[in-house]
VOLOMAR-555970 format. One record per residue (C-alpha): x, y, z; residue in one letter; residue number from 1. Coordinates in Angstrom, 2 decimals, decimal comma, m for minus. Layout:
// VOLOMAR-555970
X | Y | Z | A | NUM $
...
END
This chain:
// VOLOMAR-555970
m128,34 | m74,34 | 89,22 | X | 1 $
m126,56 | m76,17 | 86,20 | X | 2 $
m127,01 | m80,09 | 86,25 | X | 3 $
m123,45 | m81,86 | 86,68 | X | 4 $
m122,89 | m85,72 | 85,68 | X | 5 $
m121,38 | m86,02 | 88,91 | X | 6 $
m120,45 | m84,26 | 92,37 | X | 7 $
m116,83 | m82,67 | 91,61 | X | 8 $
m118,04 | m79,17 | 90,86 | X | 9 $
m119,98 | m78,97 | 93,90 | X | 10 $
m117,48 | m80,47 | 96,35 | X | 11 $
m114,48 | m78,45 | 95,05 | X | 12 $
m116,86 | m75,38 | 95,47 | X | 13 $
m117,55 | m76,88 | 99,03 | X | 14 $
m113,58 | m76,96 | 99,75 | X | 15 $
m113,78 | m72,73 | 98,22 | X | 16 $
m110,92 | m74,43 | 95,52 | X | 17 $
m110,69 | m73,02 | 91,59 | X | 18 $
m110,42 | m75,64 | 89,21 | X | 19 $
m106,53 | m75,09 | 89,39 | X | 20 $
m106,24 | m75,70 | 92,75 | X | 21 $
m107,60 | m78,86 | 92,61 | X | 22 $
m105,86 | m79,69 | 89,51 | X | 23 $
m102,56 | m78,80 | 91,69 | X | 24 $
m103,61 | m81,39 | 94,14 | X | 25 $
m104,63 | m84,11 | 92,21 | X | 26 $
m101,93 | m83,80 | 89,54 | X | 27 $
m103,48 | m82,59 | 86,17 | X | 28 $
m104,38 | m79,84 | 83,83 | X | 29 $
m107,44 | m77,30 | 85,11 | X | 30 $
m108,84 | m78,27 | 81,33 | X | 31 $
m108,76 | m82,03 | 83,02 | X | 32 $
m110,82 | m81,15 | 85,62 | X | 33 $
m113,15 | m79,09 | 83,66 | X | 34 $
m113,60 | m81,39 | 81,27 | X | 35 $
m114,70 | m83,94 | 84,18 | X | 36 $
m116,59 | m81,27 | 85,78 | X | 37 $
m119,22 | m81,12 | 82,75 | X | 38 $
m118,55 | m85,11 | 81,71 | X | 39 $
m116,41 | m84,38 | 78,40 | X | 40 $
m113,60 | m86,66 | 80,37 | X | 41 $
m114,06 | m89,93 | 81,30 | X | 42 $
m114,47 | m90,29 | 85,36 | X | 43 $
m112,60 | m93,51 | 85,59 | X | 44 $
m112,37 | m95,43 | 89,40 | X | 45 $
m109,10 | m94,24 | 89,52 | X | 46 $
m109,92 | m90,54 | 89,32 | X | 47 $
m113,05 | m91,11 | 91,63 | X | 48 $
m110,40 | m92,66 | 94,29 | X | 49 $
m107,99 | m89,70 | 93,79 | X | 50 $
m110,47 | m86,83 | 93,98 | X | 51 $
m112,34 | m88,61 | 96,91 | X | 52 $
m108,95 | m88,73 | 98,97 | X | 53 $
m108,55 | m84,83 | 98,46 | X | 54 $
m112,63 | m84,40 | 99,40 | X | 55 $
m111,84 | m86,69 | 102,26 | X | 56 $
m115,14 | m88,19 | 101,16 | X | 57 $
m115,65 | m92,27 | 99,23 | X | 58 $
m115,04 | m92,45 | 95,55 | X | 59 $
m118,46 | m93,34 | 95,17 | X | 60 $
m119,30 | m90,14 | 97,10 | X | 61 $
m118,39 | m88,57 | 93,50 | X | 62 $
m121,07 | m90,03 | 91,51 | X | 63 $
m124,51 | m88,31 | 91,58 | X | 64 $
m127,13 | m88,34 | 93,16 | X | 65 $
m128,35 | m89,94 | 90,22 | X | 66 $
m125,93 | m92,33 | 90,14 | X | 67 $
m125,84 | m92,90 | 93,32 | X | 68 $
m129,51 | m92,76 | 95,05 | X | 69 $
m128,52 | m94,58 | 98,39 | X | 70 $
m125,80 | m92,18 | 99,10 | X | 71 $
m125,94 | m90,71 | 102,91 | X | 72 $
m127,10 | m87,40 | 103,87 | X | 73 $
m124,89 | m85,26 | 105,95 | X | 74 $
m127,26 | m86,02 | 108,68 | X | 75 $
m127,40 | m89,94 | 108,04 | X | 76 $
m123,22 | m89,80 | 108,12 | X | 77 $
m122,94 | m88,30 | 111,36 | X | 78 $
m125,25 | m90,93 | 112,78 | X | 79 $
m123,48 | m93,41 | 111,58 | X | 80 $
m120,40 | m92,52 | 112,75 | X | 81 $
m121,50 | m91,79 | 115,92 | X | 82 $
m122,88 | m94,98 | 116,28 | X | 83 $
m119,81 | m96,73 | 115,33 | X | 84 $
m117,38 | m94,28 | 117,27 | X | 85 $
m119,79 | m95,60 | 120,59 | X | 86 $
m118,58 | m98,45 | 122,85 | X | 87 $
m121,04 | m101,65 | 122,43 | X | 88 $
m123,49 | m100,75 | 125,55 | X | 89 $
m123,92 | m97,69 | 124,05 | X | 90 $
m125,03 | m99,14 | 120,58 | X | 91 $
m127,12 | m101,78 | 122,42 | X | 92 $
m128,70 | m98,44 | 123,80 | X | 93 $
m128,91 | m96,75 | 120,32 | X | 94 $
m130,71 | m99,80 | 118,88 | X | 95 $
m133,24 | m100,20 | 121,87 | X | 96 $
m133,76 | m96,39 | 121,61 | X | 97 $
m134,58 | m96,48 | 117,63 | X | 98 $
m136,81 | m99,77 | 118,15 | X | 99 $
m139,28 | m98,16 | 120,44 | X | 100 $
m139,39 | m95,49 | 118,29 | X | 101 $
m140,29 | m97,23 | 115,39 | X | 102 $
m144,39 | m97,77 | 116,33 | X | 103 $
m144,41 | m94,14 | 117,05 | X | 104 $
m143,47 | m92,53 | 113,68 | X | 105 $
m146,55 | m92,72 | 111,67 | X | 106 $
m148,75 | m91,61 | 114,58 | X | 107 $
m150,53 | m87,93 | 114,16 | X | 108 $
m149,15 | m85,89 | 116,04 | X | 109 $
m146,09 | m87,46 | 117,07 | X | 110 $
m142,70 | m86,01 | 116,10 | X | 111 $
m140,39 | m89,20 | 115,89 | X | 112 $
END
């Protein structure tokens, strides 16, 4: 797979959008996003914040991985959510829950 300088190519190929498409929605030229695509354009914060509103995903979300090594797996995001989305007993719960787990995860054996 070709290297990017940042995450547009592969989220608008996520979405199943041509470069035009996206160009529709964000209000430019399909050279534009091209050009951003393979890092010949400048990816200001302003473009991150505009693309990231039509990915539905953070600006930052656009960097990559590179840029960007603390970013969230798929997995990681749906945790997180969850917990948030939960009423505080429930998080008290999650939190006891991933505390006992904790001693567990480097035993042999163990699937934690």
């Amino acid at each position: 797979m070709t290297e990017y300088p940042n995450r547009i190519n592969e989220l608008r190929r996520a979405k199943g959008w041509s470069q035009q498409e996206l160009a529709d929605m964000v209000g430019c030229s399909k050279m534009h996003i091209s050009g951003m695509e393979r890092g010949k354009r400048e990816l200001s914060l302003d473009w991150m914040q505009r693309l990231g509103k039509v990915f539905s995903v953070a600006a930052v979300d656009i960097l990559s991985d590179e840029d960007y090594p603390d970013r969230l797996s798929d997995e990681e995001a749906q945790l997180l959510a969850t917990f948030r989305a939960a009423d505080p007993e429930t998080r008290e719960s999650i939190q006891r829950v991933t505390e006992a787990l904790i001693p567990f995860r480097h035993m042999p054996g163990k699937a934690a």
